[in-house]
C-alpha positions in Angstrom: 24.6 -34.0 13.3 23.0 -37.2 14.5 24.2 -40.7 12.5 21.4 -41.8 10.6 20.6 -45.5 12.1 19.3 -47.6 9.4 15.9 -50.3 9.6 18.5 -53.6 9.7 20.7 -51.8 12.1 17.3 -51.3 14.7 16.3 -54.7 14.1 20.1 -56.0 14.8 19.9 -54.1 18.0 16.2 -54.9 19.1 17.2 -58.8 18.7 20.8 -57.9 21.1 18.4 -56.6 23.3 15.8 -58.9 23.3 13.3 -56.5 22.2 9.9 -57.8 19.7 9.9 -54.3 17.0 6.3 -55.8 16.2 4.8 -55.2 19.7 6.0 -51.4 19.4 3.8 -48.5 17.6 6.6 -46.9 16.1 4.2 -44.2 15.1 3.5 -43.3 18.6 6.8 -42.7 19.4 7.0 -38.3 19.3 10.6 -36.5 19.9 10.8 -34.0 22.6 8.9 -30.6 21.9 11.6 -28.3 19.5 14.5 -31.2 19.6 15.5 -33.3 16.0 18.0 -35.2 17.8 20.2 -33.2 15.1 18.4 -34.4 12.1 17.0 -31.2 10.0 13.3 -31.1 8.8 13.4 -31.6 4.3 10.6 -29.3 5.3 11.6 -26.6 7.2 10.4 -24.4 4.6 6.7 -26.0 4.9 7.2 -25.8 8.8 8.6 -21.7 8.6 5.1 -21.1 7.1 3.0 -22.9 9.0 3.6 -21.0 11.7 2.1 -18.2 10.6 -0.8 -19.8 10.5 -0.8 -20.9 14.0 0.1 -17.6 15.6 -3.7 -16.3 15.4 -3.4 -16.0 19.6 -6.8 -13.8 20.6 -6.9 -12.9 17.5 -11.7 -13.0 17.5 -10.9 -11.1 21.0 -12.0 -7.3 21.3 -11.5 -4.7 23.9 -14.2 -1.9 23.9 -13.4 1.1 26.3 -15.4 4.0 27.4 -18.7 2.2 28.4 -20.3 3.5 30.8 -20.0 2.8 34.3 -23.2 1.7 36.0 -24.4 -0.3 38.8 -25.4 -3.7 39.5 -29.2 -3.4 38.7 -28.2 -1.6 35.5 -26.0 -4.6 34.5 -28.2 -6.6 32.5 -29.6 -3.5 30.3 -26.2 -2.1 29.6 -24.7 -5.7 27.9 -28.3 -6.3 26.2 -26.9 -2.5 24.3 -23.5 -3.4 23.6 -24.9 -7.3 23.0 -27.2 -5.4 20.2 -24.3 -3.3 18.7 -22.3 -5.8 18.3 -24.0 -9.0 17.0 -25.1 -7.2 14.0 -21.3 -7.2 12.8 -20.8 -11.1 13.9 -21.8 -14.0 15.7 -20.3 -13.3 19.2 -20.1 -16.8 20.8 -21.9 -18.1 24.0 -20.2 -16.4 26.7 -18.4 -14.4 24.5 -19.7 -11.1 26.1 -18.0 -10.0 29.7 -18.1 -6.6 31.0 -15.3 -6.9 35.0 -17.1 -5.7 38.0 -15.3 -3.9 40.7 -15.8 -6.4 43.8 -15.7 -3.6 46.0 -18.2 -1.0 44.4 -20.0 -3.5 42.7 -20.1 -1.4 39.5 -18.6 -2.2 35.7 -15.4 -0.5 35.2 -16.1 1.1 32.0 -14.7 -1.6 29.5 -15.3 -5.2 28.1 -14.8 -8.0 26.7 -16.2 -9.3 23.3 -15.2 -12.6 21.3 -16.3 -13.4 18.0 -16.5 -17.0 16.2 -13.6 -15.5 13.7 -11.0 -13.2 13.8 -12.1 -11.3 10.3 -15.6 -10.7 12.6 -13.7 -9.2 15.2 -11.4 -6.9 12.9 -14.5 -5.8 11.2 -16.3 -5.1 14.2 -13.4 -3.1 15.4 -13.1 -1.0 11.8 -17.1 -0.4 12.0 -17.4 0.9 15.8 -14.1 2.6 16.9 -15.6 5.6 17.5 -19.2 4.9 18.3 -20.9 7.6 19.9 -22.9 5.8 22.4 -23.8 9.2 23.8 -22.0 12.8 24.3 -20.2 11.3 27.2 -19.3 7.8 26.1 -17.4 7.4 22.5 -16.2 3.7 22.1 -12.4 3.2 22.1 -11.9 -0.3 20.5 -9.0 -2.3 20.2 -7.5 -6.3 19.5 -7.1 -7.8 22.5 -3.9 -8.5 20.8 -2.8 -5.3 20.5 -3.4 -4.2 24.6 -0.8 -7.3 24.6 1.5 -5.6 22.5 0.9 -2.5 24.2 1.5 -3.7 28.2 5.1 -5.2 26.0 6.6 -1.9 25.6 9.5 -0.5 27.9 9.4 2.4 30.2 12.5 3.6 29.2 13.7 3.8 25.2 16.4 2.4 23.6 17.8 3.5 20.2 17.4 0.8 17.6 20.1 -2.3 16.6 21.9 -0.2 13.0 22.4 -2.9 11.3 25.6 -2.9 8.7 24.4 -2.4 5.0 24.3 -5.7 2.6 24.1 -5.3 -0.7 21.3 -7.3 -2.5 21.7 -9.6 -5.3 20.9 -7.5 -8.9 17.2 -8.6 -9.7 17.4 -7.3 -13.4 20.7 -9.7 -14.4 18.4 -11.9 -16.8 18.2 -8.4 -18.9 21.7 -9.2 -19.9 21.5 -12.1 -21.1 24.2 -12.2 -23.9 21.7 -13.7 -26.5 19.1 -11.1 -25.7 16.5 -14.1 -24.4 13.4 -13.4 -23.1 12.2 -15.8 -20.2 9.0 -17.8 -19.3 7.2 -19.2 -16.4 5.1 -22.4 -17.2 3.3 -24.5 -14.4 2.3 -28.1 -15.1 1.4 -30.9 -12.2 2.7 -29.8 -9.4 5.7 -28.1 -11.0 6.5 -24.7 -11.5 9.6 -24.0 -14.1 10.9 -21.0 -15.3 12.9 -21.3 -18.9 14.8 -19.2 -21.7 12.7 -18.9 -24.8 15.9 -20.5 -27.4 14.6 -19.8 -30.3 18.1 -20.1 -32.3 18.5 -23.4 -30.7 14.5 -24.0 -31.5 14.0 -24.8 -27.6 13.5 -23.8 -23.9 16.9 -23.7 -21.8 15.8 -24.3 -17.8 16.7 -21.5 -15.7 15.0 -22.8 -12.1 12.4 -25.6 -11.4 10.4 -26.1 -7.7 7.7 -28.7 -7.6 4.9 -27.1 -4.9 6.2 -23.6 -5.5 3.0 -22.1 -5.2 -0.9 -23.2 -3.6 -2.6 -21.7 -6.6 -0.8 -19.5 -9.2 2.2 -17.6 -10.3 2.2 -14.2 -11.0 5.1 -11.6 -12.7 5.6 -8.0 -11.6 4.6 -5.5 -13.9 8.5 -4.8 -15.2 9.1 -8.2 -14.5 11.4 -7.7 -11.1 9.5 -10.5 -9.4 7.9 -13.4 -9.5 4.8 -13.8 -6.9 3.6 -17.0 -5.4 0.5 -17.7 -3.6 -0.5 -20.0 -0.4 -2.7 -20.3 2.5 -0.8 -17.9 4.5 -0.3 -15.2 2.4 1.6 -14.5 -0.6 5.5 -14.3 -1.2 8.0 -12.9 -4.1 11.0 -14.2 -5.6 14.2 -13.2 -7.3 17.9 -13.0 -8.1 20.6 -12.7 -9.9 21.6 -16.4 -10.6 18.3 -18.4 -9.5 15.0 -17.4 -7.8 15.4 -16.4 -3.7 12.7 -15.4 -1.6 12.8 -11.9 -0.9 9.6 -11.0 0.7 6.6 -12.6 2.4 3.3 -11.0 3.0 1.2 -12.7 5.6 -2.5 -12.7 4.7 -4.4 -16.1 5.4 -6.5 -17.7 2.9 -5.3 -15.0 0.5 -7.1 -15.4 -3.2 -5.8 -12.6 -5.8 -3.1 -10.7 -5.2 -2.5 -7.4 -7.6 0.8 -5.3 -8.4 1.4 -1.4 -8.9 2.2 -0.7 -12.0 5.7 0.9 -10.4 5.9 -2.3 -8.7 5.6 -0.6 -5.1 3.3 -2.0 -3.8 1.1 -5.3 -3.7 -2.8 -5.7 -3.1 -4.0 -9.1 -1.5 -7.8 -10.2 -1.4 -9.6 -12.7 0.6 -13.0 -13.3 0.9 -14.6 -15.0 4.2 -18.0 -16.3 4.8 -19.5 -15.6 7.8 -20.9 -17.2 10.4 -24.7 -16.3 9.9 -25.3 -18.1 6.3 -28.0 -15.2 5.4 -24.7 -12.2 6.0 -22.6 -11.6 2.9 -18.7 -12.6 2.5 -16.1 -11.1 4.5 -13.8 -9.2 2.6 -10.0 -8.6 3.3 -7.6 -6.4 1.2 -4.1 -5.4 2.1 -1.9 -3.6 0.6 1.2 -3.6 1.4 5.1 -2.0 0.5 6.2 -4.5 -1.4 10.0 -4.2 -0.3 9.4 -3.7 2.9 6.5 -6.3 3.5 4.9 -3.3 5.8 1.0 -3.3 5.7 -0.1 0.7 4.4 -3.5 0.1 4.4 -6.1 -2.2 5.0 -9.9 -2.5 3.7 -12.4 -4.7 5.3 -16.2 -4.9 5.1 -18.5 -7.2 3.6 -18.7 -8.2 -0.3 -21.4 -5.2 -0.9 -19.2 -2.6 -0.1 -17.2 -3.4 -2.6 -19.4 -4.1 -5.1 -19.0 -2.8 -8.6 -21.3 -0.5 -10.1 -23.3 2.4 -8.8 -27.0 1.0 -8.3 -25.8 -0.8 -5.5 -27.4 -3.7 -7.1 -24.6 -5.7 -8.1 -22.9 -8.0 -5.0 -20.1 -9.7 -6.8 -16.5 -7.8 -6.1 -14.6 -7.2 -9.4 -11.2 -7.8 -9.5 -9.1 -5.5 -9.1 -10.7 -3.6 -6.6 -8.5 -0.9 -6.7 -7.2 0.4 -9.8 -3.8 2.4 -10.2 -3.2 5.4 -12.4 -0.8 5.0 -14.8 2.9 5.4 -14.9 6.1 4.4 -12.3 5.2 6.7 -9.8 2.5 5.0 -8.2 0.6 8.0 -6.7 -2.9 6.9 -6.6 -5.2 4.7 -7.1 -9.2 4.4 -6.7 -12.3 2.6 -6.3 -15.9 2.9 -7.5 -18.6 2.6 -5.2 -22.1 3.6 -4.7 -22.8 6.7 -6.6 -19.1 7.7 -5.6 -15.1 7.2 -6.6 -12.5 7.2 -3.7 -9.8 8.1 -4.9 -6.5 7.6 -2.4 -2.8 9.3 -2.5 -0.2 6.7 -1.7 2.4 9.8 0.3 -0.8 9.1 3.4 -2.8 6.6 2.0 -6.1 9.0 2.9 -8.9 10.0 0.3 -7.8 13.3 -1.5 -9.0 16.3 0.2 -10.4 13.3 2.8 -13.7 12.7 0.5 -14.8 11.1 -2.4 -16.1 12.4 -5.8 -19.6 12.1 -5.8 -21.0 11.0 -9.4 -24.5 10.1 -9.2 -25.2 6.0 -10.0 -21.7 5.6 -11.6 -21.4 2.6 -13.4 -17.5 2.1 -14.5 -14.4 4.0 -14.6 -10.9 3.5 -15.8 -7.6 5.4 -15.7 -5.4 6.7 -18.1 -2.3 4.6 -18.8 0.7 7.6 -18.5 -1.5 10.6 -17.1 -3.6 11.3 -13.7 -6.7 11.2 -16.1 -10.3 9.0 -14.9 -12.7 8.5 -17.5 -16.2 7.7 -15.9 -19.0 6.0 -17.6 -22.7 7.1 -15.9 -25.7 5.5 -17.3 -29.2 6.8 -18.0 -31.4 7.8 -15.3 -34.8 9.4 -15.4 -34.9 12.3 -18.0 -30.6 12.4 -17.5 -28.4 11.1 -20.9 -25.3 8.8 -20.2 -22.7 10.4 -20.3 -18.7 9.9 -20.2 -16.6 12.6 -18.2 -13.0 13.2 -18.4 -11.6 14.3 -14.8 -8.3 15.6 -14.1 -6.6 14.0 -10.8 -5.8 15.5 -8.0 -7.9 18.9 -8.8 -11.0 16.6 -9.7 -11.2 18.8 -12.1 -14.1 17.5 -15.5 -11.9 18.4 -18.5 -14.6 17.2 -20.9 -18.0 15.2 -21.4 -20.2 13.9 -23.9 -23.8 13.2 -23.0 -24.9 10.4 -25.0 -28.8 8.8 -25.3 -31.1 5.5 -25.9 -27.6 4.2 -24.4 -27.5 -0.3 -23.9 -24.1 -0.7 -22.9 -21.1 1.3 -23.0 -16.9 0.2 -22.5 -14.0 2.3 -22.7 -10.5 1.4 -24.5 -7.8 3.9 -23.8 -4.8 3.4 -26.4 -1.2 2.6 -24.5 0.2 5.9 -24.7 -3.0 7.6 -23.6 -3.3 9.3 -26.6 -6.5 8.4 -27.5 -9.9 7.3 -25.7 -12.1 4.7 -27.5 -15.8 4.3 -26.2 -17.8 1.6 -27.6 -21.7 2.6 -27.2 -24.3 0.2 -27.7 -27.6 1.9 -28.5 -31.1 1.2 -28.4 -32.9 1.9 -32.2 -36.0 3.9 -32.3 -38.4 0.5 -32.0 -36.3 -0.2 -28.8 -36.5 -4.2 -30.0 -32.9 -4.3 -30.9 -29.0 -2.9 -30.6 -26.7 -1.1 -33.0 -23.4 -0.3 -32.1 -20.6 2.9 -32.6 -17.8 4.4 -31.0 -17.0 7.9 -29.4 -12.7 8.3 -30.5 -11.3 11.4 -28.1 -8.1 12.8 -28.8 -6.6 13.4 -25.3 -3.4 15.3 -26.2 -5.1 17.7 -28.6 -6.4 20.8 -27.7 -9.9 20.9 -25.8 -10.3 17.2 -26.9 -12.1 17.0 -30.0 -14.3 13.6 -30.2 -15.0 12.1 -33.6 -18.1 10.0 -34.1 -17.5 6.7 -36.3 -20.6 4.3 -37.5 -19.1 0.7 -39.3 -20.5 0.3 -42.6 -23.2 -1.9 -41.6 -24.0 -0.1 -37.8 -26.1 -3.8 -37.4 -23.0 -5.7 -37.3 -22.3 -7.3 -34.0 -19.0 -5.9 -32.3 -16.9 -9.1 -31.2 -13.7 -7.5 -30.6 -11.7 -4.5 -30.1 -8.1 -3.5 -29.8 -5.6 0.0 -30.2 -2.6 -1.2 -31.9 0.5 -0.6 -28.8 2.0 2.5 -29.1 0.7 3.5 -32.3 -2.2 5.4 -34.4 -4.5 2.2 -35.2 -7.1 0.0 -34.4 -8.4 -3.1 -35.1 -12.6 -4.8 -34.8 -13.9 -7.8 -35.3 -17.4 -7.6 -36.4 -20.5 -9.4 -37.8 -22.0 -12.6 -37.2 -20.5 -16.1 -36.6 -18.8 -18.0 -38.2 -17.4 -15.6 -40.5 -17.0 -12.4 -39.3 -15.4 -9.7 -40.9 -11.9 -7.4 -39.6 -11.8 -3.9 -40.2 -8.4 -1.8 -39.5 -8.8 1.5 -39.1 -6.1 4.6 -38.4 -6.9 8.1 -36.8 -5.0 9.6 -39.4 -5.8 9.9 -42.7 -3.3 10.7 -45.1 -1.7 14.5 -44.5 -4.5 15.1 -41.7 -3.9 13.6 -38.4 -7.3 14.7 -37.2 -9.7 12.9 -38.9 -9.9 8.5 -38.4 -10.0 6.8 -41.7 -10.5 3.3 -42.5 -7.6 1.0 -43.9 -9.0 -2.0 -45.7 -11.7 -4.6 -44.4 -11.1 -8.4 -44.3 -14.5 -10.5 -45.1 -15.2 -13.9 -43.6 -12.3 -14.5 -41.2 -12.8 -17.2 -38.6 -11.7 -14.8 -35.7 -13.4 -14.1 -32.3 -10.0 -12.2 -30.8 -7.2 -9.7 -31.5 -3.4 -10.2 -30.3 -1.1 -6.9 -31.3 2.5 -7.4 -30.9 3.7 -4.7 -28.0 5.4 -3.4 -30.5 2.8 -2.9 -33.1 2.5 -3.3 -36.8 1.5 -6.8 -36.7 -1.2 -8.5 -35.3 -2.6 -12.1 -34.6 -6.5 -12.9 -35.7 -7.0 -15.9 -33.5 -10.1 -18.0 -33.6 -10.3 -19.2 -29.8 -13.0 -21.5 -28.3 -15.4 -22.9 -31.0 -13.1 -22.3 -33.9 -10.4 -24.5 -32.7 -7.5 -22.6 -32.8 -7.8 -20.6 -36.3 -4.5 -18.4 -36.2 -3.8 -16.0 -38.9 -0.5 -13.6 -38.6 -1.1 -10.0 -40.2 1.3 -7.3 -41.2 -1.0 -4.1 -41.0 1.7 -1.9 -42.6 1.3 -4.2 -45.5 -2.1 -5.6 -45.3 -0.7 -8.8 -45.8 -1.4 -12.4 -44.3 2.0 -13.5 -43.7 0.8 -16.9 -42.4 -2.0 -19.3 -41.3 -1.8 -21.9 -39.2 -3.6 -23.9 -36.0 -2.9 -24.7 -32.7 -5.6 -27.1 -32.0 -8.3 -26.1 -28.7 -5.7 -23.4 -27.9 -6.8 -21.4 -25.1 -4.4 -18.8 -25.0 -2.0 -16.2 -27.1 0.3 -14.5 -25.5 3.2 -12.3 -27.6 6.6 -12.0 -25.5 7.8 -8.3 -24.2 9.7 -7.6 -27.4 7.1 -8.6 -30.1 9.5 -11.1 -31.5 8.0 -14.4 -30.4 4.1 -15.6 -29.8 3.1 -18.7 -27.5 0.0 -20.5 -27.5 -1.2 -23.0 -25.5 -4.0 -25.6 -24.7 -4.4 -25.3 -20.6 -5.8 -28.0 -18.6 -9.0 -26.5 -19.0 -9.4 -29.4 -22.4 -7.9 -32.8 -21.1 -6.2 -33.6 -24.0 -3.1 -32.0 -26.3 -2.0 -30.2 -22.6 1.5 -27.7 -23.3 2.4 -24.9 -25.9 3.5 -23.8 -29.0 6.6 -21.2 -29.7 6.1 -19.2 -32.9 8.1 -16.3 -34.5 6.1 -12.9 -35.3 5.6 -14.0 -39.0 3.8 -17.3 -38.3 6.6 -20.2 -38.6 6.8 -23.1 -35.5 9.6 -23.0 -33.8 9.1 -25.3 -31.5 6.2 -27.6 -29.5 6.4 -28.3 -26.1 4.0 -31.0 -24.3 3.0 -31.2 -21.0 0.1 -33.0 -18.8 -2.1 -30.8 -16.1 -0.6 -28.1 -17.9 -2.0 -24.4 -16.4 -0.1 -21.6 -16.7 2.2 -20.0 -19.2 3.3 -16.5 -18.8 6.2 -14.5 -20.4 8.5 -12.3 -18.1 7.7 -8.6 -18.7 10.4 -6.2 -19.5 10.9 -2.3 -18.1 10.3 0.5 -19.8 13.4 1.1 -22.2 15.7 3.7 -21.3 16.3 4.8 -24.6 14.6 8.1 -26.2 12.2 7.8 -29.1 14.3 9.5 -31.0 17.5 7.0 -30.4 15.2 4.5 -30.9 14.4 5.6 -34.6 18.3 6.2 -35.2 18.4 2.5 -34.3 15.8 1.3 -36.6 17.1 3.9 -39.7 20.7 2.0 -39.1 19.3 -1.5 -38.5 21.6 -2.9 -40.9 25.0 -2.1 -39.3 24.3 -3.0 -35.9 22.4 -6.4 -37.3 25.8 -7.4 -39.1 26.8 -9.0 -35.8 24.0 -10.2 -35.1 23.7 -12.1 -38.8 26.7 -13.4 -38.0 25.9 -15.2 -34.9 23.0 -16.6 -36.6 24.9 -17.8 -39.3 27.0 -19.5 -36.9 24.0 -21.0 -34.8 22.8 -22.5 -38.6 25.6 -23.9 -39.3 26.1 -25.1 -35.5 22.4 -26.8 -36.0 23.3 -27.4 -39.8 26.4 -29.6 -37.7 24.1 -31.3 -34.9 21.8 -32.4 -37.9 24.1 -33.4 -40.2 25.8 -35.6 -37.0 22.3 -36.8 -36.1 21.6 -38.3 -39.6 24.9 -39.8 -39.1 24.1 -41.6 -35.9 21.0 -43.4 -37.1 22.9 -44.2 -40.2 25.4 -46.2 -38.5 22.3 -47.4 -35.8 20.8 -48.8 -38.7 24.0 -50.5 -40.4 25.2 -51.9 -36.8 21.5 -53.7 -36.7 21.7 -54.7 -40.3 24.8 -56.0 -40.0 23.5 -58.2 -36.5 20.7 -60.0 -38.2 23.1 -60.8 -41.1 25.4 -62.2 -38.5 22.7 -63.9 -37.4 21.5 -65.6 -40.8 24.7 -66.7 -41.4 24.8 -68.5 -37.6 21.1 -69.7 -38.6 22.4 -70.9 -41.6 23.0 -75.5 -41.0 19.8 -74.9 -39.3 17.9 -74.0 -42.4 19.5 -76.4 -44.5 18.7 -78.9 -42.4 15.4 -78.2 -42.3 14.9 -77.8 -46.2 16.9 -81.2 -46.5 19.9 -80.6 -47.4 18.9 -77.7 -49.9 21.6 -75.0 -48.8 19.8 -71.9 -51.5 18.2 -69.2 -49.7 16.6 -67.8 -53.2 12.7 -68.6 -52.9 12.9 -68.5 -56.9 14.8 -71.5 -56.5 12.1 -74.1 -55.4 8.8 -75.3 -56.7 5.9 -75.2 -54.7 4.1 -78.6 -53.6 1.2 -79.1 -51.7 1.3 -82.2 -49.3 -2.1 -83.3 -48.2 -1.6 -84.1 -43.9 -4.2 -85.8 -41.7 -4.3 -84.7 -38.3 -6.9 -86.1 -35.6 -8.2 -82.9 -33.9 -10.2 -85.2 -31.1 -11.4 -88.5 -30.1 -14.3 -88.9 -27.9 -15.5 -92.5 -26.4 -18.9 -93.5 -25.7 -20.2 -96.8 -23.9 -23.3 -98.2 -25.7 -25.9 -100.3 -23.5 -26.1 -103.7 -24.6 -30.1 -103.8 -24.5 -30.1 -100.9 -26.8 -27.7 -102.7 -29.5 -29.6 -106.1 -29.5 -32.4 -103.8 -30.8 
């Protein structure tokens, strides 16, 4: 490399060679196109990706074959076709239209050229008229001018691909061995993005890897916590490692805005959304979905912002994310959208529709999947003399395995439990005057035979539902409901007592200031969090119990987020308020462990875990003999107290000798001080103020003089 020539060295030289530095514009000066004179870039990264940026080539450029070929005087009337086609899926700029004439016959030769203002025009163009049928004769073949590129690049002859020699990859999952069994966190703040251990022994966070300008916009786990996704102009990237966080994978989409994982982690969905060139069209969309090891694009969805609109009247133009929503488990095998009165539902083994067509459900309004099984619920609304209804329908056979019709229906939402046990549908419906709402949910029991539904009214059916939420794994639920400021939370279990097939309620607590529920992932107790207008209200409940184990109040909090294992809860005040910016670290049972502060402060997610590995059944041999395989683990703690017990004990002791070192200094000093005093008590050499009298000394002092010249006329009068 290069020797770095310092500023006093260049003006040593310039003044050897009689050379005046101020006459030069050392910012004009520019380095040879691809040469560093040996000195490397501190932003080679930044460089690497704006590349991809730039390599856009003919990108707005399409090729459309099998026009027709006609003669000169036919000329004008065949482009004003194509012309017509075509601008109705972009603004095709001036000149942008050229259909080659064959100098000799003086007719088209049966292809042309259009360019669009933007590439995301010219793909969608190319997605909406490959195909065309112009006529019987003449069916459009489009392509990228790009592509024929690509295309006229390809040898005659074939050549068997490079085999490249196997390298192992570093093991992604090595923070789940973490001796101390320590769950991590990723918090972003300014410009930095950090990822930490959650020490709760120690009673703080333990830096695992920091990056300042990781990521354009957020930070986003994997589901099972594998990677960690970052998002920029150019597209989106993940990271990982053993040791510290490497880039694994990048996935070019430009001016990316949400990305989205597969449950099994397979795959990754990017959005953008484009506006066009005409102001009165709608927003371009973009997804991509791509293999998220392989960084290979499977599939690709373009159109405009109403095709992807939610809801089945058409009437709604905003896109909902996600746009796609995966069925539940590891496998990843499908996933599906809603759209007007229809759901598409894909197979990832082709990426096609199942049986190449979608289920047609007349003015569908929402749908959800089943976490664990192939299972859609689908919410249809009232229409004409039809009830709502919600249908149950089995994937791939679209086969309906049950429905309830349901009337003088608001609003309706559907909850499904974790497990996928049970199905909760919250119906709001109109009363018989049609002036006002009442509210109660629809409970199906999906594992039980020809899925019963239960019917269950609150108390007071006027109350106002503010919340809802299945306890993780298990048999309850919890809803907030009533009016603010005090509503009321009722717990309620879909057993009851020796039968298992009837919901009963638990207990109800009155006047709680709570507008949200937090379960721990592993059930049994729950957070009642008053967010927004009641400042932070947190209350930590043991539902086996029915017992507050704590209060307490994290001040304009604005999230609540329980860790992977249900041990430890963070909260935290984003920079959505401008003051009191970081987060709080608290056990399950309500005590602070510790308080962290930071400024700009935006993100803060925990690192989710897999799926265990261990049955259900070793998992409640674990929990029956809890107490011999915590006796090591009490003993660590014990040591950690007594370590902290140690580092306290040696703090106190610092600032006791602190405070004796700076005693002892101004002592030092009196003393030094001490002819000074007596000198300036006369003589007196007693410090003791019980020693002396008092005497007040009466002193004149002239504050100011002023001089004024009096005319002599005026005096003699």
């Amino acid at each position: 490399m290069s020797e770095v020539v310092s500023m006093e060295e260049i003006r040593a030289i310039s003044e050897r060679l009689g050379v005046d530095l101020t006459q030069i514009d050392l910012d004009s000066i520019h380095l040879p196109p691809g040469d560093d004179l040996g000195i490397p870039s501190d932003d080679e990264d930044l460089l690497e990706e704006d590349a991809l940026e730039e390599d856009q080539g003919f990108g707005n450029i399409l090729v459309v074959d099998n026009l027709p070929v006609v003669p000169k005087e036919k000329y004008e009337k065949l482009e004003g076709v194509v012309r017509k086609i075509y601008s109705q899926l972009g603004v095709i700029k001036e000149g942008g239209l050229y259909m080659p004439v064959d100098p000799e016959t003086q007719k088209t030769l049966g292809y042309c050229f259009i360019e669009y203002n933007t590439p995301q025009e010219a793909e969608l163009s190319k997605e909406k008229t490959h195909g065309y049928k112009l006529d019987r004769s003449h069916i459009f073949a489009v392509n990228m001018f790009e592509d024929i590129e690509k295309f006229l690049k390809v040898p005659d002859e074939w050549a068997p691909p490079e085999i490249k020699p196997y390298v192992p990859g570093e093991m992604l999952l090595k923070w789940l061995t973490d001796e101390k069994a320590r769950d991590q966190y990723v918090i972003r703040s300014g410009g930095d993005t950090e990822v930490l251990w959650n020490d709760a022994r120690q009673m703080k966070p333990e830096l695992v890897y920091k990056r300042p300008y990781w990521t354009e916009s957020f930070v986003q786990w994997s589901p099972m916590g594998t990677y960690l996704a970052t998002v920029h102009r150019q597209g989106a990237a993940i990271w990982g490692g053993a040791t510290t966080f490497n880039r694994l994978m990048r996935y070019a989409h430009p001016q990316v805005k949400l990305i989205d994982f597969s449950p099994g982690e397979r795959y990754l969905v990017t959005y953008s959304s484009h506006e066009p060139s005409n102001p009165r069209d709608t927003h371009r969309v973009v997804l991509n979905i791509f293999d998220v090891r392989t960084g290979k694009v499977m599939r690709d969805f373009k159109g405009s912002a109403d095709e992807f609109a939610v809801g089945g009247t058409g009437g709604v133009t905003g896109v909902s994310w996600p746009v796609f929503r995966w069925s539940g488990g590891k496998e990843d095998k499908y996933f599906a959208r809603i759209g007007k009165n229809v759901i598409s539902v894909y197979e990832t083994e082709t990426f096609s529709l199942i049986d190449k067509k979608s289920i047609k459900v007349e003015n569908v309004m929402d749908f959800s999947w089943s976490p664990t099984d192939p299972i859609l619920s689908l919410f249809v609304p009232e229409c004409g003399n039809q009830p709502a209804r919600v249908s149950l329908v089995q994937i791939p056979s679209k086969e309906e395995l049950r429905q309830k019709n349901l009337f003088s229906v608001s609003d309706c939402k559907m909850y499904w439990q974790s497990n996928g046990d049970y199905l909760a549908v919250k119906v709001d419906r109109y009363t018989k005057t049609k002036k006002s709402t009442y509210t109660g949910f629809e409970l199906f029991r999906i594992k039980e035979r020809d899925i019963p539904i239960e019917v269950l009214e609150l108390d007071n059916k006027n109350d106002k539902i503010i919340a809802f939420a299945w306890e993780p794994k298990g048999h309850r639920f919890a809803v907030i409901h009533g009016d603010n400021p005090r509503p009321d939370v009722s717990f309620y279990s879909m057993r009851s007592g020796t039968n298992t097939g009837r919901v009963s309620k638990l207990t109800t607590l009155k006047g709680k200031q709570a507008n949200a529920l937090y379960w721990s992932p592993g059930g049994r107790f729950i957070i009642l969090a008053g967010m927004k207008g009641f400042n932070g209200q947190l209350e930590f409940f043991d539902v086996d119990e029915l017992d507050t184990m704590a209060s307490a109040e994290h001040f304009m909090a604005t999230d609540v987020e329980w860790d992977p294992t249900g041990r430890y809860v963070a909260t935290a005040v984003t920079s959505v308020h401008e003051m009191e910016n970081g987060f709080n670290i608290w056990s399950f049972n309500g005590k602070l462990l510790y308080r962290i502060l930071k400024d700009h402060f935006f993100q803060f997610l925990w690192r989710p875990r897999p799926p265990s590995f261990l049955s259900k059944e070793k998992e409640e041999e674990i929990a029956k003999n809890l107490k011999k395989y915590s006796k090591k683990y009490e003993a660590e703690d014990q040591d950690v107290s007594l370590l902290l017990s140690e580092q306290d004990r040696e703090k106190r002791k610092k600032l006791k000798e602190e405070w004796e070192a700076w005693i002892n200094e101004w002592k030092q000093l009196h003393e030094e001080e001490k002819m000074e005093r007596e000198k300036l008590r006369d003589g007196e050499a007693s410090d003791e103020e019980e020693e002396y009298q008092a005497k007040e000394v009466e002193v004149e002092e002239i504050l100011k003089v002023d001089e004024e010249v009096i005319p002599f006329e005026e005096s003699q009068q």
